[in-house]
N, C-alpha and C positions, 0 to 999 in steps of 0.2 A: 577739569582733569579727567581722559581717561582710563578709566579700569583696566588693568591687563586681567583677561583669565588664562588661567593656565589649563590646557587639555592632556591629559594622560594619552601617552601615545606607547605604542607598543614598537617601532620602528628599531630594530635593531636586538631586539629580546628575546629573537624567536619565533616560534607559531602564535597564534591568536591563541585565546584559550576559548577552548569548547564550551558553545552552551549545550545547555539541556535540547532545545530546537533539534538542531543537527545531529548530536547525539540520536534524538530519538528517531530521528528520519531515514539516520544508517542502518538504526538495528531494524527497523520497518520493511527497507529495502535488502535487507539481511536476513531477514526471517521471511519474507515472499521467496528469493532465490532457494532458501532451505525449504522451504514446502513446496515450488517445483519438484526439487530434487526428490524428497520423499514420493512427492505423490510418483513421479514416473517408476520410482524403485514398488510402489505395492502395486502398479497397473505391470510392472514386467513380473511382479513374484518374486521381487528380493526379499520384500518387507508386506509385514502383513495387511490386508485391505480388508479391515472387517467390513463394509459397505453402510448402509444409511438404516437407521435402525426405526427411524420416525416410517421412513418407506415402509421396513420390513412389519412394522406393525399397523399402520393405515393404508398400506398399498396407495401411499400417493406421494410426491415427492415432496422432501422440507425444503426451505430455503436456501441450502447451500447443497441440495442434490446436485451431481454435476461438475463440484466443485474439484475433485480429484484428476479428471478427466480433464477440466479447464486448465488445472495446471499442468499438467503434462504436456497436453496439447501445447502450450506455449511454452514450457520447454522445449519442444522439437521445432517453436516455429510458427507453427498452424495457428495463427492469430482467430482465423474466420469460424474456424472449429471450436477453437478455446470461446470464444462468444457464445458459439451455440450449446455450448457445453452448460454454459452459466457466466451468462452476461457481468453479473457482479462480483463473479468471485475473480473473472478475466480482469476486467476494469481497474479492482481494487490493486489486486496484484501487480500490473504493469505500474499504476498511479503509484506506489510504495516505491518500486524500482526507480523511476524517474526523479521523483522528489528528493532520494537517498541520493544518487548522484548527482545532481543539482547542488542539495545541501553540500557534499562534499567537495566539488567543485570552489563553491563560494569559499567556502573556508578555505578552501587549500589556495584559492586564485584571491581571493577577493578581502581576505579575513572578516566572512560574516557581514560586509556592508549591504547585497542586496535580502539578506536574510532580515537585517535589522528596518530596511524600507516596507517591506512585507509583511513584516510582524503586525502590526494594527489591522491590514487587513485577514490576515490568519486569524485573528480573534474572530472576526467578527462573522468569518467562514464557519468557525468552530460552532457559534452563537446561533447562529442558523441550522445546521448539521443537525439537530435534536430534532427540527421537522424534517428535513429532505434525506438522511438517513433513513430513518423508518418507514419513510416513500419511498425508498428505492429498494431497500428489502421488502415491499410490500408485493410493489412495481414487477420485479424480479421474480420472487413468489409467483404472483400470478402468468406469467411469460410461463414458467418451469410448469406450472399446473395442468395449462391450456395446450403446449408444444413439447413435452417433453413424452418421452418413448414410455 
């Protein structure tokens, strides 16, 4: 005899409902687009730019020196600038933007099916991140130490 299973389908119900994933991938690429935006507003003098305070007291740069500049720079565009500005503060930011509309692509096209294929290896990305994260602020660091103005 066999088994019928039944699967929960959402076909006719509406949207998917949002996970947390997605969720968190908007406000990601949500909140890079918003620190564009700030940064260019304290580099033109809208908003205030108090500058790097580890510089102002070591006379060297910190990890995310650069980082103001990075993003402005890619707000107007200047991808090759925003690099030189601070490789990982460019990087990060563009990686938040894509993955934010990707995630919402899926959901809006896809209801979450290549999110949910991806999910085991996003763990396992995450898993790993606690060494190659701190290697690439290290990484990063030392580029800004060695080449920076």
């Amino acid at each position: 005899m066999a088994m019928i299973r039944r699967v929960a389908t959402n076909a006719g119900l509406g949207p998917a409902p949002r996970s947390s994933g997605v969720v968190a991938l908007c406000a990601a690429g949500a909140g890079a687009v918003l620190a564009t935006v700030v940064a260019r507003g304290m580099l033109d003098g809208r908003a205030v730019y108090p500058g790097c305070g580890f510089r102002w007291l070591t006379d060297h740069p910190c990890p995310a020196c650069g980082g103001t500049h990075a993003l402005a720079a890619l707000g107007s565009g200047e991808f090759a600038a925003a690099l030189g500005h601070n490789p990982l503060v460019a990087l990060v930011a563009l990686a938040c933007v894509v993955l934010a509309l990707g995630a919402a692509l899926d959901h809006r096209l896809n209801r979450g099916r290549w999110a949910a294929r991806l999910e085991p290896r996003g763990r396992a990305v995450l898993r790993r991140a606690r060494w190659w994260l701190p290697a690439a602020v290290v990484i990063n660091w030392a580029y800004l130490l060695g080449f920076a103005p």
